[in-house]
C-alpha positions as CSV (number, residue, x, y, z in Angstrom):
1,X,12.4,-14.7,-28.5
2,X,12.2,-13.7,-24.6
3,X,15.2,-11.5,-25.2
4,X,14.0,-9.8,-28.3
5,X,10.9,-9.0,-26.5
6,X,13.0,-7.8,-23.0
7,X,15.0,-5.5,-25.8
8,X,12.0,-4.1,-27.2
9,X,10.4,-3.2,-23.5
10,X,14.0,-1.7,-22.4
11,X,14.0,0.1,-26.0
12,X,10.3,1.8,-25.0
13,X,11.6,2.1,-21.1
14,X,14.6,4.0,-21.2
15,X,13.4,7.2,-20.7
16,X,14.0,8.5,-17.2
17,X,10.6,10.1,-15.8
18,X,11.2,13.1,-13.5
19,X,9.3,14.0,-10.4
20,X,8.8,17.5,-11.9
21,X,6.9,15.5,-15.3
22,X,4.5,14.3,-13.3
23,X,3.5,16.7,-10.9
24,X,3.3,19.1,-14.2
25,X,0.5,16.9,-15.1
26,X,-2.5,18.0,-13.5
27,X,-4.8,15.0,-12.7
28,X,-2.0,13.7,-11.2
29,X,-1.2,17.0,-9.3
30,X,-4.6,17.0,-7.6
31,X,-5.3,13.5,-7.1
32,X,-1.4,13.7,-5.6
33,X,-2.0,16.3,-3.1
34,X,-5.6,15.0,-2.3
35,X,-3.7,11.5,-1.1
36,X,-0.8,13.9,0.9
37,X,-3.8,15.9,3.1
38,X,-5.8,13.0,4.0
39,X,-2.9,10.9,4.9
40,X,-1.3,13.1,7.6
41,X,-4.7,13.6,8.8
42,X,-5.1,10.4,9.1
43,X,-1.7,9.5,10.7
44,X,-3.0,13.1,13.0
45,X,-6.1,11.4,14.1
46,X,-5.0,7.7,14.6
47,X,-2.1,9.1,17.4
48,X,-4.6,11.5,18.4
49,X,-7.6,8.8,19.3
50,X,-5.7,6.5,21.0
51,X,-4.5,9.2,23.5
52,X,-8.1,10.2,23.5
53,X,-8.9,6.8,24.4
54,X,-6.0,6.3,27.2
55,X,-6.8,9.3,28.7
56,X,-10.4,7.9,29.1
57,X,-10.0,4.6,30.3
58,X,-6.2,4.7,31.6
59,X,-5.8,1.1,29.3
60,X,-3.2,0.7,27.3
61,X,-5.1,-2.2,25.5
62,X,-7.7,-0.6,24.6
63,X,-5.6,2.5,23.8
64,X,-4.2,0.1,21.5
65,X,-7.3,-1.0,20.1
66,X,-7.8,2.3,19.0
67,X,-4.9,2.1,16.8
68,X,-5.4,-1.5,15.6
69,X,-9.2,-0.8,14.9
70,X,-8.0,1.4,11.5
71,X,-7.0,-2.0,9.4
72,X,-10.0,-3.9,10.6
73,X,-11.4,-2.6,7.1
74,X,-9.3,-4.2,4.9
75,X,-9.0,-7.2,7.2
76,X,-12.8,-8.3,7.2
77,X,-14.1,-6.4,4.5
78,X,-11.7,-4.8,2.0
79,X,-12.3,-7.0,-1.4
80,X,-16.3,-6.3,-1.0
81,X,-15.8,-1.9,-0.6
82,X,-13.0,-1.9,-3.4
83,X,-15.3,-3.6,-5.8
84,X,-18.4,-1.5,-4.6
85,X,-16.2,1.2,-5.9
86,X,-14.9,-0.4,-9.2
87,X,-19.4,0.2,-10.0
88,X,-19.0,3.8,-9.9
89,X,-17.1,7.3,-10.8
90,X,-13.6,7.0,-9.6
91,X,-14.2,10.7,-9.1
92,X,-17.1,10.0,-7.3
93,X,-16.3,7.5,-4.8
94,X,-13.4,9.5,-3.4
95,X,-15.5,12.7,-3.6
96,X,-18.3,10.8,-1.3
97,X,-15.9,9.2,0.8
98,X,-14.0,12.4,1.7
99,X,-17.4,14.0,2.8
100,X,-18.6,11.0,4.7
101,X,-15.2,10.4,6.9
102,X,-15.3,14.6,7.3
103,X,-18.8,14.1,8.5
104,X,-18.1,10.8,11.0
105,X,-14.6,12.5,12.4
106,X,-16.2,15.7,13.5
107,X,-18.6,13.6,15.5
108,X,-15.0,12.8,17.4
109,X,-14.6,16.6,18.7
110,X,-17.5,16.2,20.9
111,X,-16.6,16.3,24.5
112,X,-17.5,13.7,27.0
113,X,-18.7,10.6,24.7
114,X,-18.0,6.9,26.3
115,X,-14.9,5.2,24.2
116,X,-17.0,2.5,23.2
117,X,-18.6,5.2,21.0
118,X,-15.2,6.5,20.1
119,X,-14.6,3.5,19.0
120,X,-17.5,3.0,16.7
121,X,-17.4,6.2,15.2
122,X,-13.5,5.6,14.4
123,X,-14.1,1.9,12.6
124,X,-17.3,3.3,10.7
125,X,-14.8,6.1,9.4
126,X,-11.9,4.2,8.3
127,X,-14.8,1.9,6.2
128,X,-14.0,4.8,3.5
129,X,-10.5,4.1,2.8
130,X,-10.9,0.7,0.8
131,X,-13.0,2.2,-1.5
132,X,-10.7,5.4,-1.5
133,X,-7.4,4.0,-1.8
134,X,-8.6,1.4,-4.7
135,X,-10.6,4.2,-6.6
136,X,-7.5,6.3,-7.0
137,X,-5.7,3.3,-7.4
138,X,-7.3,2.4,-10.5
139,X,-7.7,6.2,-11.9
140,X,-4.6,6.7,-12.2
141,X,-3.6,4.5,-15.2
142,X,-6.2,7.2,-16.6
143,X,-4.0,10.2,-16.1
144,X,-0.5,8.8,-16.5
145,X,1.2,6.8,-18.9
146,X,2.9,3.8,-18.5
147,X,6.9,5.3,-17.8
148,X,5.2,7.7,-15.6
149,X,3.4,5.1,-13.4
150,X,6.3,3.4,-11.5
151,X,8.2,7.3,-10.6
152,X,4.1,8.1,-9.5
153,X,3.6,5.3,-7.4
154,X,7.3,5.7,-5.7
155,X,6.3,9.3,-5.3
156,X,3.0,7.8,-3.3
157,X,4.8,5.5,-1.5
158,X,7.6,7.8,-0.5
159,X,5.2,10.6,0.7
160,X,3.2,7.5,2.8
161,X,5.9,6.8,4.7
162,X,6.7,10.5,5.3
163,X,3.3,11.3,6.4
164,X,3.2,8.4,8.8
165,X,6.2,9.9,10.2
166,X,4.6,13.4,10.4
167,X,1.4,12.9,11.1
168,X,2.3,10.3,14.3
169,X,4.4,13.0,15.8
170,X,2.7,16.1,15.1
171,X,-0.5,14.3,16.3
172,X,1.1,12.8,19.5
173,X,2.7,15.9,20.2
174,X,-0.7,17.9,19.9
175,X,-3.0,15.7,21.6
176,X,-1.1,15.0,24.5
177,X,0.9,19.3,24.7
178,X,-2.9,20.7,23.7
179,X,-6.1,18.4,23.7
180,X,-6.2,15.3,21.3
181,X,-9.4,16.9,19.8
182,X,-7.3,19.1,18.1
183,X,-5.8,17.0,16.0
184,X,-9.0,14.8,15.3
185,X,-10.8,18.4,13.9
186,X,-7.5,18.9,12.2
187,X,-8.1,15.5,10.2
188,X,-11.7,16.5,9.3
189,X,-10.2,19.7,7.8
190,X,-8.3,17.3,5.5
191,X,-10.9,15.6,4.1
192,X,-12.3,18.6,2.9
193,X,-9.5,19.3,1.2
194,X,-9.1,16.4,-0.3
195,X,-12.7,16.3,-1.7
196,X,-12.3,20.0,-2.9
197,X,-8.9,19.0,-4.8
198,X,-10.4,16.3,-6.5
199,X,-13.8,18.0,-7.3
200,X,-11.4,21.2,-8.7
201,X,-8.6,18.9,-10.6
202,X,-9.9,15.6,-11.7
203,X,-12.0,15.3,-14.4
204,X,-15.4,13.0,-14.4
205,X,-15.4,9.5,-16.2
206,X,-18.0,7.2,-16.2
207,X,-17.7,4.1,-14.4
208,X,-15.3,1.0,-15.8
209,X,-16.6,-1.4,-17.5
210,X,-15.6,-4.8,-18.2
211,X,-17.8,-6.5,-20.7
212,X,-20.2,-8.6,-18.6
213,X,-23.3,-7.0,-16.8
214,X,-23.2,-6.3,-13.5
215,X,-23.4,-9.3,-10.8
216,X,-23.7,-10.0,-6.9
217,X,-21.5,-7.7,-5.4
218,X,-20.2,-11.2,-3.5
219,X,-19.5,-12.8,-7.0
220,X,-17.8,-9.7,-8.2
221,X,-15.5,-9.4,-5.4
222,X,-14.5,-13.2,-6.3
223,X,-14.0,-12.3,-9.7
224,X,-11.0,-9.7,-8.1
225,X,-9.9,-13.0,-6.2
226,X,-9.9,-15.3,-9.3
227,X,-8.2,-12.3,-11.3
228,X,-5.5,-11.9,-9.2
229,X,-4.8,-16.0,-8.4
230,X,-5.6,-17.5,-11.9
231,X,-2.9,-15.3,-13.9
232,X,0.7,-16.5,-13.3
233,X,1.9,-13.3,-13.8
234,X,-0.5,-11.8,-11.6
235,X,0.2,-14.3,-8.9
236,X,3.8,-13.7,-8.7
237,X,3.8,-10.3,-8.2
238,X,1.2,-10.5,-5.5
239,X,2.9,-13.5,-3.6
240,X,6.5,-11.7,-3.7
241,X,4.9,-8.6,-2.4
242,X,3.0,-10.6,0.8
243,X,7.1,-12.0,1.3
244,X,8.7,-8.7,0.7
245,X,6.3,-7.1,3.3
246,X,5.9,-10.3,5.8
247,X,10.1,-10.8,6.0
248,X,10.8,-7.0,6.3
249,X,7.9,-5.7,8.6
250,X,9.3,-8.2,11.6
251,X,11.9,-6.2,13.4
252,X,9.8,-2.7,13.2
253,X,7.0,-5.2,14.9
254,X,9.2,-6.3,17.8
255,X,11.0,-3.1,18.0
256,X,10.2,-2.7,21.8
257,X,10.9,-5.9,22.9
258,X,14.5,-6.2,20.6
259,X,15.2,-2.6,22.2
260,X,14.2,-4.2,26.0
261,X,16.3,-7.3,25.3
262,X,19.4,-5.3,24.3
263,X,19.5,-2.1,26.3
264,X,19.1,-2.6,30.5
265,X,18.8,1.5,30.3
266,X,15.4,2.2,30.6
267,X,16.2,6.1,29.7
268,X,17.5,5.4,26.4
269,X,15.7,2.2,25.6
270,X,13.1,4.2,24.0
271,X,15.4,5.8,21.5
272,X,16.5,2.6,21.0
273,X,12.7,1.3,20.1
274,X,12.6,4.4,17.9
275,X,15.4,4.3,15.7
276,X,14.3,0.9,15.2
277,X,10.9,1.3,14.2
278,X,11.9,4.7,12.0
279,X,14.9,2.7,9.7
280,X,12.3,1.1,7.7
281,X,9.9,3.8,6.6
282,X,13.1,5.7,5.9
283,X,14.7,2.9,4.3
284,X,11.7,3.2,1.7
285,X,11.9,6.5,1.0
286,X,15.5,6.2,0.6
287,X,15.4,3.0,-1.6
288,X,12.4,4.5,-3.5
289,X,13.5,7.2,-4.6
290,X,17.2,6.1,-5.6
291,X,16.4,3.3,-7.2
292,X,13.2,4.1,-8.5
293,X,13.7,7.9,-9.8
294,X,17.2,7.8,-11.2
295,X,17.0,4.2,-13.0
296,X,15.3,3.5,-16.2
297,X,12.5,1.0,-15.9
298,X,14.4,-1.8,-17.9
299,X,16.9,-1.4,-15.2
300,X,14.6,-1.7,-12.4
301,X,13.4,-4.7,-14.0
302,X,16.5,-6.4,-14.2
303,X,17.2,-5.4,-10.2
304,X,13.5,-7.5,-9.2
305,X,15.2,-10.5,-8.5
306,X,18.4,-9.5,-6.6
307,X,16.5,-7.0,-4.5
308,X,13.4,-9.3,-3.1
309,X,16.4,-11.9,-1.8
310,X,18.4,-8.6,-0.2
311,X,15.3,-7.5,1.3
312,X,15.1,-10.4,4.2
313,X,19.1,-11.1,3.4
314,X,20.3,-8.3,5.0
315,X,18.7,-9.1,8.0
316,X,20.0,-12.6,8.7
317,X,23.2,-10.7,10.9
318,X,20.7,-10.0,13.4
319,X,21.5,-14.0,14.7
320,X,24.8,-12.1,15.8
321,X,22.9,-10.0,18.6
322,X,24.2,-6.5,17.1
323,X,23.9,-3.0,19.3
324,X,20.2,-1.2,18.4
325,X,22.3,1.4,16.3
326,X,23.8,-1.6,13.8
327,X,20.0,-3.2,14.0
328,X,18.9,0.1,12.5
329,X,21.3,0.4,9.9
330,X,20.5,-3.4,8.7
331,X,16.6,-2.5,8.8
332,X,17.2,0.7,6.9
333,X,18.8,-1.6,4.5
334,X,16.4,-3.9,4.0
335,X,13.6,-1.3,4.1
336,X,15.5,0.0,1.3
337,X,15.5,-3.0,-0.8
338,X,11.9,-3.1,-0.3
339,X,11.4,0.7,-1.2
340,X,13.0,-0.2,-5.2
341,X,11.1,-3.4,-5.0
342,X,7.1,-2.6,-4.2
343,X,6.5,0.5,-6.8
344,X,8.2,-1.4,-9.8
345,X,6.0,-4.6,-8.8
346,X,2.9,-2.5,-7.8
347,X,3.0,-0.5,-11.4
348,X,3.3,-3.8,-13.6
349,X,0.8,-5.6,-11.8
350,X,-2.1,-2.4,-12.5
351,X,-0.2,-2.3,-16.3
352,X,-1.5,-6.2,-16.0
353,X,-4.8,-5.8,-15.1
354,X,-7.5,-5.3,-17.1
355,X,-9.5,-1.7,-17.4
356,X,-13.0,-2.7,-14.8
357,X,-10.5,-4.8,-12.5
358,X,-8.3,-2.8,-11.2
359,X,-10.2,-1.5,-8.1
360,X,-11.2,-5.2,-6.9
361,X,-7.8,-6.1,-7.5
362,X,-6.4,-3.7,-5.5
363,X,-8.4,-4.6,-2.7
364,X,-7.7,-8.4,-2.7
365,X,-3.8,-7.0,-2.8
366,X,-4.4,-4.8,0.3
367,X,-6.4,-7.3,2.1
368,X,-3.3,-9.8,1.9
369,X,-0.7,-7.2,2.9
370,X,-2.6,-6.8,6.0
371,X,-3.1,-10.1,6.8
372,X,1.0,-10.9,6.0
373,X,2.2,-8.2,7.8
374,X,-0.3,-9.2,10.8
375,X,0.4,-12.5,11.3
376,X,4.2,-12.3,10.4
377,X,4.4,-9.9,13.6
378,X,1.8,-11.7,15.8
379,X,4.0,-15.6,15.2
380,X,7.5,-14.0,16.0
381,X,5.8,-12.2,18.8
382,X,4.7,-15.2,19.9
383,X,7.9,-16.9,19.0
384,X,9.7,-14.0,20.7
385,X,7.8,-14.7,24.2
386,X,10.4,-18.1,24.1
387,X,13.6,-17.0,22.6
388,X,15.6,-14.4,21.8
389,X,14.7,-11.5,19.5
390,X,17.7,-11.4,17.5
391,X,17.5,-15.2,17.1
392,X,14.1,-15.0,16.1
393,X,14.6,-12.5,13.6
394,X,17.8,-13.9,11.9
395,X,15.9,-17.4,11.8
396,X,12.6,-15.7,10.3
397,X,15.0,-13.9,7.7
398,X,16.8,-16.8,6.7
399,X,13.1,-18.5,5.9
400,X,12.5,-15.3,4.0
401,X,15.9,-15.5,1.7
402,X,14.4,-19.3,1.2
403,X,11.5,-18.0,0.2
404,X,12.4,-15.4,-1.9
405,X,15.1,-18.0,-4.1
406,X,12.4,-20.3,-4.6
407,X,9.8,-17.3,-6.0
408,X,13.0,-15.6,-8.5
409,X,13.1,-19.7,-9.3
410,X,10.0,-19.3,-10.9
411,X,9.8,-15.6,-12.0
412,X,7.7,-15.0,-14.8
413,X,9.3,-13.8,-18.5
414,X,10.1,-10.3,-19.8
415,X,7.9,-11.9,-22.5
416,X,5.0,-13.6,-20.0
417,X,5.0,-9.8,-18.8
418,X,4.9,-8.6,-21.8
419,X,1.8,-10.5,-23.0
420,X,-0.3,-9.9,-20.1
421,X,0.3,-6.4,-20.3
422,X,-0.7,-6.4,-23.7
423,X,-3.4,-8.2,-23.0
424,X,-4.7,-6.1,-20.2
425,X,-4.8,-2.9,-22.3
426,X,-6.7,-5.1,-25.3
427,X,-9.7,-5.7,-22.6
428,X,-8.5,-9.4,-21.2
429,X,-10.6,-10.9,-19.3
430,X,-10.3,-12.6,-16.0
431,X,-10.6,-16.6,-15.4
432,X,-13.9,-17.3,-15.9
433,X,-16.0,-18.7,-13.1
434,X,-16.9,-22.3,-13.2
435,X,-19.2,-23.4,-15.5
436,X,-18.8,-20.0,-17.4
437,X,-18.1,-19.1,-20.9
438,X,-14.5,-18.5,-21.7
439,X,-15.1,-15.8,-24.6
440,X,-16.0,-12.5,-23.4
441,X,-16.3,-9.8,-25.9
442,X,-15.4,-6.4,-24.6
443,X,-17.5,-3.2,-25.6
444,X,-16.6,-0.6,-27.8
445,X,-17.5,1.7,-24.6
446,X,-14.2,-0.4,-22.3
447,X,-12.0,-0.4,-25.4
448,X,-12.2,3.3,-25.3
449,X,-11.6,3.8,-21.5
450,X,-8.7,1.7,-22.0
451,X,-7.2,4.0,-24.6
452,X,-7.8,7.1,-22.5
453,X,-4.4,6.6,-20.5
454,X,-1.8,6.3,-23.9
455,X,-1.4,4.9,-26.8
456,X,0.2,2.0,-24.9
457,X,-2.0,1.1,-22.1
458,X,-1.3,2.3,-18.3
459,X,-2.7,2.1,-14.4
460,X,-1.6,3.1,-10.0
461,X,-1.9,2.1,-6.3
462,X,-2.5,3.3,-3.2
């Protein structure tokens, strides 16, 4: 049965979706290049601020602070803003949020203000990208179908990594040649792009629904918990993307310590420290895009398993203390891995997902990533302060390739897929909370915005 139903997905996946098909479709084109503007502004303004900040207070903690004060967000409050914005307009929320980061960022270009204001002002404007990211997240299932989807999100992903690349040294480079304020109006100019492009290219829709009236915004938010834990299917994808990123994030984390540790030049240490932290965003891009845009689905499929054990595998050599150049080349690998891995994973886990979830789901996901990729960098930092870099990062890999076995182990089905998927586009519904009805009967009102992406069913990420 399992392989009848894996010959009938490959039969409906074999069709190799173009970059060009996508971008032709214009929903997508706009919401596309809305998420390209306000991302290298973003990656503008976050090198800009904490040279704004360092130049004020000559601290390179609190210059750090600056930088590490953009994921508090997600970290303490990510679940609660995506589900605040699964209750409205899609089209809305982003519109909204574009204006009201515009507004908070120009408040930045004022001379003279304390960095404890700086500060504040920069936290109260990143509070708009959970609801952002998880709005656009879950409209686009709306605009694409469900071959398009994965090329989409590895289009996303791609262009994320680029734009961090961009955006940190264009804004580093202006703030510190010119005046960082520069770079921080530059970013404010992008949001108004970004709001214009989507009030221009994306059409209005009302707001999800999902068959039960609306709750405590606290209970709903647990609903995207229970969602996301209570389905096997569900579960899997989410813990093997926490591993992927946790394993693989590690030596772009201790970067300047590994480049310290291995290099007694001080004047090329740093291009050490660079090529290291670069391999894995280009890795992704790389790996993305090969893997993602030239194979069929069923055949990206089929690679899940082998490429979430490369991902940490390839980094076990590290126990043999390579140069920084042959460190690059084996993070550039396993960024790779990771790059064919994430978009496959991320676009069956929205196909999964119910029409009305998708937003609070997205921010339970993003919350974790955070916290994954955190911690994973903060314990072999820790770690690191006691032993040796390499040895810390071939030990931490070989946990990972442990890891990873036992998750493949335990993969879910082509057919378990299958059936959620199916499920998700008739209206499922999540675990019901305790002491709740199990039967949930969805309204005519959700069965037609789940019928609005394809005949099929469909969904994104951010």
């Amino acid at each position: 049965m399992e392989g009848l139903v894996s010959d009938e997905l490959e039969g409906k996946s074999d069709r190799k979706v173009t970059f060009r098909e996508i971008l032709a479709r214009d929903e997508y084109r706009a919401i596309y290049l809305a998420f390209l503007v306000s991302w290298l502004g973003d990656y503008l303004a976050r090198a800009a601020i904490t040279v704004l900040v360092y130049q004020q207070t000559d601290s390179a903690f609190l210059s750090a602070a600056a930088f590490a004060i953009t994921y508090l967000p997600w970290i303490i409050g990510g679940p609660l803003l995506a589900t605040l914005a699964e209750r409205h307009s899609y089209r809305r929320v982003m519109i909204l949020c574009d204006l009201a980061r515009m507004g908070l960022v120009l408040l930045l270009i004022i001379p003279g203000q304390h960095w404890t204001l700086v500060l504040t002002i920069a936290f109260l404007a990143t509070l708009g990208t959970p609801p952002t990211q998880a709005a656009r997240s879950a409209m686009l299932p709306q605009v694409l179908d469900r071959e398009q989807l994965p090329v989409a999100l590895t289009l996303n992903a791609t262009t994320l990594q680029a734009a961090q690349v961009v955006g940190y040294l264009a804004g580093a480079a202006l703030a510190i040649a010119i005046d960082p304020r520069l770079a921080i109006g530059i970013d404010a100019v992008t949001f108004a792009i970004s709001a214009l492009l989507i009030v221009l290219g994306v059409r209005s829709r009302p707001p999800a629904e999902t068959g039960r009236p609306r709750q405590h915004l606290l209970r709903e938010a647990g609903e995207g918990f229970r969602m996301v834990f209570g389905s096997h299917v569900l579960r899997a994808i989410a813990l093997m993307v926490y591993a992927a990123s946790a394993f693989a994030i590690v030596p772009e984390g201790l970067a300047a310590a590994w480049a310290a540790q291995s290099n007694p030049d001080e004047a090329t240490r740093g291009l050490d420290q660079g090529m290291i932290m670069a391999a894995n965003p280009v890795g992704f891009v790389i790996g993305g895009i090969l893997l993602n845009r030239f194979l069929t689905a069923a055949r990206r499929e089929r690679l899940t398993r082998p490429l979430a054990v490369a991902a940490p595998l390839v980094l076990v050599p590290a126990l043999a203390a390579p140069p920084p150049p042959v460190v690059a080349g084996l993070v550039l690998l396993s960024g790779a891995a990771v790059g064919g891995l994430l978009p496959n994973l991320n676009a069956r886990f929205v196909l999964a997902l119910p029409h009305g979830y998708r937003a609070r789901a997205f921010g339970v996901i993003q919350q974790g990533l955070q916290l994954s990729q955190g911690g994973a960098v903060m314990i072999t930092g820790l770690i690191a302060d006691r032993a040796p870099v390499p040895l810390v990062v071939g030990v931490w890999s070989i946990g990972g390739v442990l890891a990873m076995l036992a998750m493949v182990g335990r993969w879910p089905s082509a057919r378990a897929f299958h059936h959620a998927i199916e499920a998700a586009a008739r209206g499922g519904a999540p675990p019901p909370a305790p002491g709740e009805a199990t039967a949930v009967t969805v309204p005519a009102k959700a069965r037609s915005a789940l019928g609005t992406a394809t005949p099929a069913v469909t969904s994104e990420s951010g």
